[in-house]
C-alpha positions in Angstrom: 7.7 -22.4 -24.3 11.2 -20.8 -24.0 9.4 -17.2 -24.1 7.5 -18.2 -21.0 10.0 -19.6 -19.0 12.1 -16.8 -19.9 9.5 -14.7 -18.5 9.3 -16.6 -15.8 12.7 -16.7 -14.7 12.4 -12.8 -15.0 9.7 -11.9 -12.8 11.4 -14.3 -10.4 15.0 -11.9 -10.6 12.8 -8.9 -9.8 10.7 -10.2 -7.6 13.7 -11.4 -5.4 15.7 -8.2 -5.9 12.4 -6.0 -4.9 12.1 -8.0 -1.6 16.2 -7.4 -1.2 15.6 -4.1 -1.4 12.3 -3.6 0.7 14.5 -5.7 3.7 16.9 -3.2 3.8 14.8 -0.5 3.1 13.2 -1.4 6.4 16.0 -2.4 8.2 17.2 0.9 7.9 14.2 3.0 8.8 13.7 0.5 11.3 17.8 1.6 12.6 16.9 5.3 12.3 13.4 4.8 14.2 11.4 6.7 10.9 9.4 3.7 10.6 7.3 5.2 12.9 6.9 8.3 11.1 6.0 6.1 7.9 3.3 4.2 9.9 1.7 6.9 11.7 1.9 8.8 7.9 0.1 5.9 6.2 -2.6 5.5 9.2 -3.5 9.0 9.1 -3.7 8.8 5.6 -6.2 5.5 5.9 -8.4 7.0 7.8 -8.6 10.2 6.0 -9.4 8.0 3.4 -12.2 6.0 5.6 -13.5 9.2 7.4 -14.3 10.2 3.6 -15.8 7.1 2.5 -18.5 7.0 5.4 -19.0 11.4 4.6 -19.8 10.4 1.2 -21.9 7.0 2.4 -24.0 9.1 4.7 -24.2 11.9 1.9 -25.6 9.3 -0.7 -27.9 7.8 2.2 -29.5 11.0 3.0 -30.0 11.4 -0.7 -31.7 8.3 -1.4 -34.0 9.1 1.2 -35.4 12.4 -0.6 -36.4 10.5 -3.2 
């Protein structure tokens, strides 16, 4: 019982401390206007990502067909 609230109480002091840390984080790139850098870096990457997943969709469609 101790071991778990232990735990607990743990994953509650990092979990607080990460979302400390992710508000200034933000704040700051949010200050120094590169947040729009990091979105437009994580979109592109997203739909790289999704441009792939419908090349390979199509690619296993046309296969399937053949057979």
């Amino acid at each position: 019982m101790l071991k778990q609230l232990a735990a607990t109480i743990y994953i509650l002091l990092i979990t607080t401390v990460a979302a400390n840390a992710q508000t200034e984080m933000a704040d700051t790139l949010r200050s120094n206007g590169k947040i729009y850098v990091v979105v437009t870096v994580l979109a592109t990457i997203f739909a790289g990502i999704f441009a792939f997943l419908v090349y390979i969709d199509r690619k296993i469609s046309k296969l399937e067909k053949e057979k």
